[in-house]
PyMOL Python script that loads the backbone (N, CA, C, O; Angstrom):
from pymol import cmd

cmd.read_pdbstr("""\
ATOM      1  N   UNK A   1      24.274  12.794 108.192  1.00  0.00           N
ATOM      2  CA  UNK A   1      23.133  11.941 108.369  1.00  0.00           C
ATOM      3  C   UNK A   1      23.474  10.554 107.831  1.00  0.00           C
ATOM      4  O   UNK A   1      24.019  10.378 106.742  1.00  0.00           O
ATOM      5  N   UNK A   2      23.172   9.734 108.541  1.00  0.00           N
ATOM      6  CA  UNK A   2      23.590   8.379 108.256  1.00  0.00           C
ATOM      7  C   UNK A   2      22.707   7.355 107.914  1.00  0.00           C
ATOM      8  O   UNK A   2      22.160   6.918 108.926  1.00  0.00           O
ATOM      9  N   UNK A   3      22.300   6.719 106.740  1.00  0.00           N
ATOM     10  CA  UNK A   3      21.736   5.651 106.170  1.00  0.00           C
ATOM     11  C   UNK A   3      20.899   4.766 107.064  1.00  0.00           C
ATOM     12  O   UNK A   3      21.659   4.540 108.006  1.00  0.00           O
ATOM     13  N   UNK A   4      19.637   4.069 107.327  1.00  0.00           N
ATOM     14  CA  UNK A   4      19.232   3.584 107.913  1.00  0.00           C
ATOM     15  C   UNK A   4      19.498   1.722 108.331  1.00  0.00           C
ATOM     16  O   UNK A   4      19.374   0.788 107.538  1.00  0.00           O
ATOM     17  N   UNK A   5      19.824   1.651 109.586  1.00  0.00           N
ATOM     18  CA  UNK A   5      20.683  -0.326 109.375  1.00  0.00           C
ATOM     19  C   UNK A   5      18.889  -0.981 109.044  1.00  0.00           C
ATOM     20  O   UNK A   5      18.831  -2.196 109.236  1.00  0.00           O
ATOM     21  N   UNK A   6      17.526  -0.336 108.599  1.00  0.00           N
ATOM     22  CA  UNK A   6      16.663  -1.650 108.301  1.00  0.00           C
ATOM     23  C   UNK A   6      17.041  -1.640 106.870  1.00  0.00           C
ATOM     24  O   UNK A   6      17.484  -0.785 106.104  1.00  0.00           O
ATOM     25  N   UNK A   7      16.704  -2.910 106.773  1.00  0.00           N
ATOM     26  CA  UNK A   7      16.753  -3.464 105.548  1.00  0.00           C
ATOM     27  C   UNK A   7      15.096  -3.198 104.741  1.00  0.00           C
ATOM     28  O   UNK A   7      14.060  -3.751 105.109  1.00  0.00           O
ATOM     29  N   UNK A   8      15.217  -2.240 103.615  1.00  0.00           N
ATOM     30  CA  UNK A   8      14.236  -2.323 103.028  1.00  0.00           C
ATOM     31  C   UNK A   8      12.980  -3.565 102.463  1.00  0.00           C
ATOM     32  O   UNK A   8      13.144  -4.666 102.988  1.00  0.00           O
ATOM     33  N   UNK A   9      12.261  -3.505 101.866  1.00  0.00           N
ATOM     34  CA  UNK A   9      11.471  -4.675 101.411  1.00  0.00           C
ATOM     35  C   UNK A   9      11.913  -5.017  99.924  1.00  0.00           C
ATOM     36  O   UNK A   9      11.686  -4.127  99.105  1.00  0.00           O
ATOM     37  N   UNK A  10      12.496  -6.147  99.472  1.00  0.00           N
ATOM     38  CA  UNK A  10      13.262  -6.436  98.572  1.00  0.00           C
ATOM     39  C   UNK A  10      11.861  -5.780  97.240  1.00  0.00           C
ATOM     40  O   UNK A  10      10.681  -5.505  97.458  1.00  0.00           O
ATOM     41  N   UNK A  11      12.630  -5.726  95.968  1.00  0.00           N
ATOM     42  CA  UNK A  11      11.806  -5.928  94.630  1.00  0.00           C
ATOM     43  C   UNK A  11      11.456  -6.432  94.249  1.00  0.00           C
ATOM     44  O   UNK A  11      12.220  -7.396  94.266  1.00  0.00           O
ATOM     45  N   UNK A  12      10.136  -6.831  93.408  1.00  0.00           N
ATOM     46  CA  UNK A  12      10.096  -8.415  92.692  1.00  0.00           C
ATOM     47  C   UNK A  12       9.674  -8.201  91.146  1.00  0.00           C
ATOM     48  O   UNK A  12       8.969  -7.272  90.751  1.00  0.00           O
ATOM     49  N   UNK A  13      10.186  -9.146  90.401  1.00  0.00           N
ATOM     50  CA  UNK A  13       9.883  -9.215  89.189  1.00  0.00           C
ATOM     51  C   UNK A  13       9.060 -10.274  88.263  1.00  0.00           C
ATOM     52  O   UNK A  13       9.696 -11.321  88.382  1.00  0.00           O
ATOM     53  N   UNK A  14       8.272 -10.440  87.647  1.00  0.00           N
ATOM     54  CA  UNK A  14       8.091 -11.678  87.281  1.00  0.00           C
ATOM     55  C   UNK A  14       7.937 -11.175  85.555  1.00  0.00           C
ATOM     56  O   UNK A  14       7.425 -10.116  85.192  1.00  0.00           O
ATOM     57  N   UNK A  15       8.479 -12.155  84.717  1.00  0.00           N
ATOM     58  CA  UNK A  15       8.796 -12.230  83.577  1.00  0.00           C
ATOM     59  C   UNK A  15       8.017 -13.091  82.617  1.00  0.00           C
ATOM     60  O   UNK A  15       8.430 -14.237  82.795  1.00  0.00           O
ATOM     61  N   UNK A  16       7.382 -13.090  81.979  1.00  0.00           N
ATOM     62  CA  UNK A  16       7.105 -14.409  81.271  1.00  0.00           C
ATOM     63  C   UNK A  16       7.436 -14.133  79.630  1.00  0.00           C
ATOM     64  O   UNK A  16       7.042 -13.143  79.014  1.00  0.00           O
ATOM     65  N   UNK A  17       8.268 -15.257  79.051  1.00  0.00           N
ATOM     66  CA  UNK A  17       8.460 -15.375  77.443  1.00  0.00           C
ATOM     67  C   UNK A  17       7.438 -15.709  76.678  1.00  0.00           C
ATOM     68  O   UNK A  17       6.525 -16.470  77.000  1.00  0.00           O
ATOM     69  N   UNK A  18       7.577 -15.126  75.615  1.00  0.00           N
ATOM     70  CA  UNK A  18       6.381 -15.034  74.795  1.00  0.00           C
ATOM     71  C   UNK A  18       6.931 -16.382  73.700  1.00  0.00           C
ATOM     72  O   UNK A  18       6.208 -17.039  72.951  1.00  0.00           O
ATOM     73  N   UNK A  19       8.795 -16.556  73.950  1.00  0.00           N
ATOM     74  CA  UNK A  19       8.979 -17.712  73.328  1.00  0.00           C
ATOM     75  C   UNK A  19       8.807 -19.216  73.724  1.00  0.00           C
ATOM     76  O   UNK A  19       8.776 -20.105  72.874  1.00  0.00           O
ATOM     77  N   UNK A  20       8.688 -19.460  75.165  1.00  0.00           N
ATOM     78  CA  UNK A  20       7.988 -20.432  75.933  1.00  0.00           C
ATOM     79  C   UNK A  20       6.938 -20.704  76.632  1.00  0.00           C
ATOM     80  O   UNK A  20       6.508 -21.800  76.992  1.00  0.00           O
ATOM     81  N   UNK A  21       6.342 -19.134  76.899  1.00  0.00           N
ATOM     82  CA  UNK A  21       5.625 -19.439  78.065  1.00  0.00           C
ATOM     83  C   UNK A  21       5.674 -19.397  79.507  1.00  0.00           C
ATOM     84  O   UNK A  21       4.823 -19.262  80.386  1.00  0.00           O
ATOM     85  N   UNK A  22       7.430 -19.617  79.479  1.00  0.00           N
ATOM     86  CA  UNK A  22       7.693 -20.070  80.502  1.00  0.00           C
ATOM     87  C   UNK A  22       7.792 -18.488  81.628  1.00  0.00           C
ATOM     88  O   UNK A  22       8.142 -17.419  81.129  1.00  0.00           O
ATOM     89  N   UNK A  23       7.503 -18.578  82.815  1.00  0.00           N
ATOM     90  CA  UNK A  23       7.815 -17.164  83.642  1.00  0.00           C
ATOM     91  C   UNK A  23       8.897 -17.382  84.254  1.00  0.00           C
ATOM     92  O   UNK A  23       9.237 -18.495  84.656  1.00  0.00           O
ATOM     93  N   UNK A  24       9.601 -16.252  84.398  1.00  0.00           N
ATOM     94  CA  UNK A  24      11.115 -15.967  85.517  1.00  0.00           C
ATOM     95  C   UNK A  24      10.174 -15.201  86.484  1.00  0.00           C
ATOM     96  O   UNK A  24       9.130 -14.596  86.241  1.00  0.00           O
ATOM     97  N   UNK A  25      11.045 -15.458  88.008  1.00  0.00           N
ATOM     98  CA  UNK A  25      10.197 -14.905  89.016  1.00  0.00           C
ATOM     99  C   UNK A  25      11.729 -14.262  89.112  1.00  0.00           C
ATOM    100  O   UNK A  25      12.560 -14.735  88.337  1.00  0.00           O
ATOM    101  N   UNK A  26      12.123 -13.264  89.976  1.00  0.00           N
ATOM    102  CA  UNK A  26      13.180 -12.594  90.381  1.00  0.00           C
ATOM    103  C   UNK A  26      13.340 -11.856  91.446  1.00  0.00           C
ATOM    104  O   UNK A  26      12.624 -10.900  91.147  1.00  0.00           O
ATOM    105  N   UNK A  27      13.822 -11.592  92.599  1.00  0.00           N
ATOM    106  CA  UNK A  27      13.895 -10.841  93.827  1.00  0.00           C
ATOM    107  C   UNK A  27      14.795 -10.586  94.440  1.00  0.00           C
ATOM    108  O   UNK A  27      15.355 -11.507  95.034  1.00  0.00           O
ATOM    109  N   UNK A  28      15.318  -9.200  94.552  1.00  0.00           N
ATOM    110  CA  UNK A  28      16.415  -8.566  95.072  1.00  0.00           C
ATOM    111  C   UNK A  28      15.811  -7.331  96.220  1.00  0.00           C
ATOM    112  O   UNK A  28      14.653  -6.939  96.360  1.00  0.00           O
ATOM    113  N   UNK A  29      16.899  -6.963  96.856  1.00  0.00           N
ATOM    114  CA  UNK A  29      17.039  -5.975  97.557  1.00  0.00           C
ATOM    115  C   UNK A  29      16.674  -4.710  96.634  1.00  0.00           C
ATOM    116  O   UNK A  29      15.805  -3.887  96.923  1.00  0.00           O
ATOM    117  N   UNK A  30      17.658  -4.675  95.207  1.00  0.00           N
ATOM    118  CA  UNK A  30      17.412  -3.408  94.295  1.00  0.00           C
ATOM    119  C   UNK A  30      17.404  -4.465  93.051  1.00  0.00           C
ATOM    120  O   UNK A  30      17.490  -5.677  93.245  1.00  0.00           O
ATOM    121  N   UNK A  31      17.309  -3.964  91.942  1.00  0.00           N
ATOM    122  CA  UNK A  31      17.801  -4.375  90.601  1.00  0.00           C
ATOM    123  C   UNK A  31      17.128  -3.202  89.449  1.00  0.00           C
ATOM    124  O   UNK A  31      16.232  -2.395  89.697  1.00  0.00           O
ATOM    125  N   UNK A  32      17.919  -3.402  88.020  1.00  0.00           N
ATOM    126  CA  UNK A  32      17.236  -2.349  87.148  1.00  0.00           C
ATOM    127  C   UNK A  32      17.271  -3.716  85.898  1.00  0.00           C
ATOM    128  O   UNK A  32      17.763  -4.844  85.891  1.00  0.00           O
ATOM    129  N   UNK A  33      16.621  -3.055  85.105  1.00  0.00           N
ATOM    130  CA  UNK A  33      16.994  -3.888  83.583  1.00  0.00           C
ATOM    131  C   UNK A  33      18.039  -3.315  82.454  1.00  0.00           C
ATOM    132  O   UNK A  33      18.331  -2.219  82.930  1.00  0.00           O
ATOM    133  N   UNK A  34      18.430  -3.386  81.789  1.00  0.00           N
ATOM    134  CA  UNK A  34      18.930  -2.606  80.970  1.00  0.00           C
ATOM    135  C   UNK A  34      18.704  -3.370  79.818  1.00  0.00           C
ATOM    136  O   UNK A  34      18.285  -4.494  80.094  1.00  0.00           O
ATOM    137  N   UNK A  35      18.916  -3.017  77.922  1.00  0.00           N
ATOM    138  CA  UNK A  35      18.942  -3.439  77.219  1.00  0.00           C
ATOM    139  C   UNK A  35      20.012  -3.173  76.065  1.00  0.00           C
ATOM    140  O   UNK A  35      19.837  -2.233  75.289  1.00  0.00           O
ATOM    141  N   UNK A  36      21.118  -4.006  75.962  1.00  0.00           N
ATOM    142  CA  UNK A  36      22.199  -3.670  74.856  1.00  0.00           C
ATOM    143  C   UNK A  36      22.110  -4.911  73.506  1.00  0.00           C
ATOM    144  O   UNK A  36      22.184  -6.132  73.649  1.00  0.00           O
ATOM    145  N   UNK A  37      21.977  -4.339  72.546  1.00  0.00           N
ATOM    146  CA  UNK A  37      22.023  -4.828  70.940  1.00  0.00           C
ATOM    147  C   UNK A  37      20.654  -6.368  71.354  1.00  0.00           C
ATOM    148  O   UNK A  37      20.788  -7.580  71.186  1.00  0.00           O
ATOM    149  N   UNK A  38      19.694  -5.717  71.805  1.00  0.00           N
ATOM    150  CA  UNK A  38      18.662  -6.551  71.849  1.00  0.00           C
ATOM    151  C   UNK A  38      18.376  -7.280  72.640  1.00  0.00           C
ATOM    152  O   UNK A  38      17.230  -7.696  72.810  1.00  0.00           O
ATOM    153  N   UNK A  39      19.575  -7.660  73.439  1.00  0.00           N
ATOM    154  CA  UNK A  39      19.247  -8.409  74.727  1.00  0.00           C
ATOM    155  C   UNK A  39      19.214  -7.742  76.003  1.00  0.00           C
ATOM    156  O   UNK A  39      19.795  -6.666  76.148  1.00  0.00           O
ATOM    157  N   UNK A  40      18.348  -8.497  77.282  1.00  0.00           N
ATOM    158  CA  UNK A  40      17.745  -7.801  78.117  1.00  0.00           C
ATOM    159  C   UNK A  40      19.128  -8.682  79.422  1.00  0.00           C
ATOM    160  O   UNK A  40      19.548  -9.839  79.428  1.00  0.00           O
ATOM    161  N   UNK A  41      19.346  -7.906  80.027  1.00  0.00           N
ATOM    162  CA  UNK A  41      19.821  -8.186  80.944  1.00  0.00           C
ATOM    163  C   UNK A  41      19.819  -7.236  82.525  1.00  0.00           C
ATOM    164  O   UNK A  41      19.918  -6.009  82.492  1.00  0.00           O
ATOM    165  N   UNK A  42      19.674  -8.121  84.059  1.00  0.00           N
ATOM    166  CA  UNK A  42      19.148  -7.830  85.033  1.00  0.00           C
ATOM    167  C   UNK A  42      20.435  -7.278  85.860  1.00  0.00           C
ATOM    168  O   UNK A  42      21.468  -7.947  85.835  1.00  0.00           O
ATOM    169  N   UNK A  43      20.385  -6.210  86.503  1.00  0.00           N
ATOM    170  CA  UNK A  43      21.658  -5.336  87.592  1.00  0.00           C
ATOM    171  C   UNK A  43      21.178  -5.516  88.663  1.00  0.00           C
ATOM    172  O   UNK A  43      20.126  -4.961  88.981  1.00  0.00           O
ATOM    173  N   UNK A  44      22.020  -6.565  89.701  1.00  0.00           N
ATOM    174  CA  UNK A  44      20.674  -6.591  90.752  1.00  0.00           C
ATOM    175  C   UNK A  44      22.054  -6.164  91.966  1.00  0.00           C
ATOM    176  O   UNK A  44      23.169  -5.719  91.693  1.00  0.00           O
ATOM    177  N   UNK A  45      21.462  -6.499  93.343  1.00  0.00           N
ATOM    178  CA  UNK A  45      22.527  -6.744  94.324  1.00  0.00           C
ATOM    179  C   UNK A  45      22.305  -8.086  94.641  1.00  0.00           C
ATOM    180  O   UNK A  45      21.398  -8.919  94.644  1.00  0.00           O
ATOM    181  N   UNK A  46      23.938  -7.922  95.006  1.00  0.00           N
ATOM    182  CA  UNK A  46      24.210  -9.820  94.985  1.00  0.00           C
ATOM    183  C   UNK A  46      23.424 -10.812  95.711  1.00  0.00           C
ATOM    184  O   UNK A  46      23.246 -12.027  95.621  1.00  0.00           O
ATOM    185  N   UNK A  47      22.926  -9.652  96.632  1.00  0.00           N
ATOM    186  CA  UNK A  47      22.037 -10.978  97.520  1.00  0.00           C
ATOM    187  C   UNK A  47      20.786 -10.199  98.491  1.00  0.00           C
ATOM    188  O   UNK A  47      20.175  -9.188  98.142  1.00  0.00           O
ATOM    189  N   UNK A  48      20.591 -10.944  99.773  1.00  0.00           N
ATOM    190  CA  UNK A  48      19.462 -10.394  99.728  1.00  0.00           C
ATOM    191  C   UNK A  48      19.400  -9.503 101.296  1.00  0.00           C
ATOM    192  O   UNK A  48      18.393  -9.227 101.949  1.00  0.00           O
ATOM    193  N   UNK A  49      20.941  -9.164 101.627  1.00  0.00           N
ATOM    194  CA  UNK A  49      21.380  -9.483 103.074  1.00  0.00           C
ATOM    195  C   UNK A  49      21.581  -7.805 103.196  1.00  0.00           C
ATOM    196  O   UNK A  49      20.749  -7.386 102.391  1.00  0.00           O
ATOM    197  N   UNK A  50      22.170  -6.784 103.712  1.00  0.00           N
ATOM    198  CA  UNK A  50      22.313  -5.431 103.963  1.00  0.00           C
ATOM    199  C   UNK A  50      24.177  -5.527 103.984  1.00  0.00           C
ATOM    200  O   UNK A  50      24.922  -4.559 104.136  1.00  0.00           O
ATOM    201  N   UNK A  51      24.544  -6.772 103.813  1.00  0.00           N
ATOM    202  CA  UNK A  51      25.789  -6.920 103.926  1.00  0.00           C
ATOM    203  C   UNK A  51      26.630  -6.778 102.277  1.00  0.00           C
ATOM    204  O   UNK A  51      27.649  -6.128 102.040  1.00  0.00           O
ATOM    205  N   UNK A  52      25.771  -7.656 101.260  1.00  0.00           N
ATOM    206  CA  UNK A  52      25.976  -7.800  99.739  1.00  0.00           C
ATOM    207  C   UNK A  52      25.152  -6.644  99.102  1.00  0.00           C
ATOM    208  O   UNK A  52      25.026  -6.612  97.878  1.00  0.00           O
ATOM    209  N   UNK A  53      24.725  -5.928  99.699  1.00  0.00           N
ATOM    210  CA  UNK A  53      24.075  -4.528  98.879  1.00  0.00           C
ATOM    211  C   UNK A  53      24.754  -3.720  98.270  1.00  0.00           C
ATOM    212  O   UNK A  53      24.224  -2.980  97.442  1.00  0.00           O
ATOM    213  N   UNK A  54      26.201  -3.665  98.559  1.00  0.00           N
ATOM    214  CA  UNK A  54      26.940  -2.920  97.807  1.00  0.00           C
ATOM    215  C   UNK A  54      27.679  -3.982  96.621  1.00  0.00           C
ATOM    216  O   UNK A  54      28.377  -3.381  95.803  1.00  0.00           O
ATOM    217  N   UNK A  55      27.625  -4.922  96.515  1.00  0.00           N
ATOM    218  CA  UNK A  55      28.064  -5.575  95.381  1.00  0.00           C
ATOM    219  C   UNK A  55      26.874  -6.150  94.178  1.00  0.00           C
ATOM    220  O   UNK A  55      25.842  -6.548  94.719  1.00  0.00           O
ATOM    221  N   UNK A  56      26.875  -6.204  93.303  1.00  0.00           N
ATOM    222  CA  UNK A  56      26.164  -6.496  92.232  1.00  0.00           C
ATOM    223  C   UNK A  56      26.384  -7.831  91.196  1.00  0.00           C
ATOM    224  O   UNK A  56      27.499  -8.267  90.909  1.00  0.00           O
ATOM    225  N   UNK A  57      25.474  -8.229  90.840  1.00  0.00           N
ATOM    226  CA  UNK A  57      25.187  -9.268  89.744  1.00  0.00           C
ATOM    227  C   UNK A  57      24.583  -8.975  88.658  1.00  0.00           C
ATOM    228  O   UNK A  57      23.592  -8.309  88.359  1.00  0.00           O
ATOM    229  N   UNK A  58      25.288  -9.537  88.160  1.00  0.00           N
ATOM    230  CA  UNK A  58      24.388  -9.076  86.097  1.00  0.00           C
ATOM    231  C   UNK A  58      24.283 -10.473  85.922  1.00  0.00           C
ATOM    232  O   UNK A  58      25.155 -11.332  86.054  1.00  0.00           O
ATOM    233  N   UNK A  59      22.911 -10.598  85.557  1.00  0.00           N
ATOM    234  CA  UNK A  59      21.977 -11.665  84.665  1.00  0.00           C
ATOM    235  C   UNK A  59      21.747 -11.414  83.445  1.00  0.00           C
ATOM    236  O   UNK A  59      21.419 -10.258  83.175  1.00  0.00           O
ATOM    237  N   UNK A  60      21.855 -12.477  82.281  1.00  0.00           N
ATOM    238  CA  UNK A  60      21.253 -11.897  81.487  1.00  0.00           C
ATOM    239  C   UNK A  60      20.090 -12.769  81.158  1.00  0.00           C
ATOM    240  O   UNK A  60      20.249 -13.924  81.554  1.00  0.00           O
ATOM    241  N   UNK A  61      18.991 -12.543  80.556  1.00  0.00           N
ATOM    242  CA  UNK A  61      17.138 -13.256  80.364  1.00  0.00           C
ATOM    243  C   UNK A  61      16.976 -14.215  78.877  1.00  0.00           C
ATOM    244  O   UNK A  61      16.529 -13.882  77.780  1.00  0.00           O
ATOM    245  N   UNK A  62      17.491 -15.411  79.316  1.00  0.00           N
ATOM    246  CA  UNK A  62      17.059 -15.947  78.261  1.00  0.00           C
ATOM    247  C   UNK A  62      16.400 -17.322  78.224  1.00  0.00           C
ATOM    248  O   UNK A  62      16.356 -17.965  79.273  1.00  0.00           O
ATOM    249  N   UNK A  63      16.077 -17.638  77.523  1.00  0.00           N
ATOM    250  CA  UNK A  63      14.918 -18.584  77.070  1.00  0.00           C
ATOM    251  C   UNK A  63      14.525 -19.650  78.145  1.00  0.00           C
ATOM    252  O   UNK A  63      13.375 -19.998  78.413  1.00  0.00           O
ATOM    253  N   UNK A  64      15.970 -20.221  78.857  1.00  0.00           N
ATOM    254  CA  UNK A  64      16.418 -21.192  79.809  1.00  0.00           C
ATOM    255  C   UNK A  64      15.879 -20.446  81.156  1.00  0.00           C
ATOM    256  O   UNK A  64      15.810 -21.025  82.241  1.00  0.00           O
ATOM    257  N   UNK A  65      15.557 -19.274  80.975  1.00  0.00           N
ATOM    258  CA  UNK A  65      16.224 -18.466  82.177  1.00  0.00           C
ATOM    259  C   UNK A  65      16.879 -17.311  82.524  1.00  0.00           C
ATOM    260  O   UNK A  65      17.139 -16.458  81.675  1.00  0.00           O
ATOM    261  N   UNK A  66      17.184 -17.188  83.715  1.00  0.00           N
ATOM    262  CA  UNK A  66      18.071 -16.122  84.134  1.00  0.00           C
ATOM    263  C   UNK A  66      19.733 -16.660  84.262  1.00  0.00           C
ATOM    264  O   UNK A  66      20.037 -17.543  85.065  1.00  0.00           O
ATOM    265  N   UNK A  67      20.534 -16.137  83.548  1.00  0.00           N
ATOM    266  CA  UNK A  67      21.775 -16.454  83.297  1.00  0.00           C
ATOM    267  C   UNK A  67      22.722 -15.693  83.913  1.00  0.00           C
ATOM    268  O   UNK A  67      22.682 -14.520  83.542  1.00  0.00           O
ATOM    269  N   UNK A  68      24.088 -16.099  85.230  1.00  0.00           N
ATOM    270  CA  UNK A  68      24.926 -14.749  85.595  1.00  0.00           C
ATOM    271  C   UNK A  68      25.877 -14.804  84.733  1.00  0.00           C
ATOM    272  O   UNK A  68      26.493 -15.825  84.425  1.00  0.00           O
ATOM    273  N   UNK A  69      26.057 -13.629  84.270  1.00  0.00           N
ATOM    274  CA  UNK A  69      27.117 -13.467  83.441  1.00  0.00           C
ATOM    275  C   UNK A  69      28.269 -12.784  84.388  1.00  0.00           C
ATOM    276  O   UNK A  69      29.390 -13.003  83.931  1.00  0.00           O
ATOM    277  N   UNK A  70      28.269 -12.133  85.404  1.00  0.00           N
ATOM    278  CA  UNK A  70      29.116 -11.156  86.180  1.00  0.00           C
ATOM    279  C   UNK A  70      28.736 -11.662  87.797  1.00  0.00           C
ATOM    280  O   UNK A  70      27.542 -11.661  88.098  1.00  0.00           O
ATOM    281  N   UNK A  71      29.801 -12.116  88.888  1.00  0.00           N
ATOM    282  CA  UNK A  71      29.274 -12.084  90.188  1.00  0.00           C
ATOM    283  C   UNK A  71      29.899 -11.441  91.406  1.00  0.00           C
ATOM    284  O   UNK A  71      30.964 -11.923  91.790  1.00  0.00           O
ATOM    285  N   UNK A  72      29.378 -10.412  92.071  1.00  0.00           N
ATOM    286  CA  UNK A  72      29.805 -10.014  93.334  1.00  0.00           C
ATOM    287  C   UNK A  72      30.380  -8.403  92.649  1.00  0.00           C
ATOM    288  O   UNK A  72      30.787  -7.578  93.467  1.00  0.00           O
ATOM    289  N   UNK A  73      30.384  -8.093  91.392  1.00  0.00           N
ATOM    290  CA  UNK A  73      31.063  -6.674  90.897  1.00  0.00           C
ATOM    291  C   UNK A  73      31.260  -5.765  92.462  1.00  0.00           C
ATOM    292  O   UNK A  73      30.690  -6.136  93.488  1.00  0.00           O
ATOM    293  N   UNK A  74      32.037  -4.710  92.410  1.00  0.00           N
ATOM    294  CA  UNK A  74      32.117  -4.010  94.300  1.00  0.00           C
ATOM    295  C   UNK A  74      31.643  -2.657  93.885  1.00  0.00           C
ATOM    296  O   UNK A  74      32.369  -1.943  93.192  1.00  0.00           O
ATOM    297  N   UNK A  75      30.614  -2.320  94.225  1.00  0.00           N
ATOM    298  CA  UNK A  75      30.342  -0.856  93.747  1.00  0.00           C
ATOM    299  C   UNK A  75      31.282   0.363  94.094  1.00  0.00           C
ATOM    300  O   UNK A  75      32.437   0.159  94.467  1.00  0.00           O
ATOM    301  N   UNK A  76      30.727   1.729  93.954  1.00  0.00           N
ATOM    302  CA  UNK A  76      31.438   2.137  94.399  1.00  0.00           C
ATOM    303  C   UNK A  76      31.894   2.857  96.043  1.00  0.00           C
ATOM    304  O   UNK A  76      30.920   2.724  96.784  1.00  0.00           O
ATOM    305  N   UNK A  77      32.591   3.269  96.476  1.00  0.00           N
ATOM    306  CA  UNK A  77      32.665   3.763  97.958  1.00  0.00           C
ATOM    307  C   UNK A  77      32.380   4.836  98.197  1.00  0.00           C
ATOM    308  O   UNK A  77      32.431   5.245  99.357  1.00  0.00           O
TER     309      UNK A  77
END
""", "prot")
cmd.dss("prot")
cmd.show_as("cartoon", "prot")
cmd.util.cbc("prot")
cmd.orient("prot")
């Protein structure tokens, strides 16, 4: 059985700091959060296309913003 070619309806996130005020809006195809030694950082896919779904971006959430720390990672096959 083979995977469907539509493209799902992307995710959305919206964020707001309690140290600015300020909100992050965010939208991917997929993404998760994770949290290591206190900081929050975003696993998303790279883009928003059925083509970059298998590659990934890590953000990490800070004050400025959303920050990439990692781009295009290749998942696996």
């Amino acid at each position: 059985m083979a995977g469907s070619n539509l493209i799902a309806d992307p995710c959305t996130m919206s964020i707001k700091l309690s140290s600015s005020g300020k909100s992050i809006e965010f939208e991917r195809l997929r993404f998760f959060l994770i949290r290591h030694h206190s900081k929050v950082f975003v696993v998303s896919s790279a883009g928003m296309d059925g083509a970059s779904a298998n590659k990934s971006n890590i953000y990490s959430v800070e004050a400025s913003g959303l920050k990439l720390v990692c781009s295009k990672l290749q998942g696996r096959k």
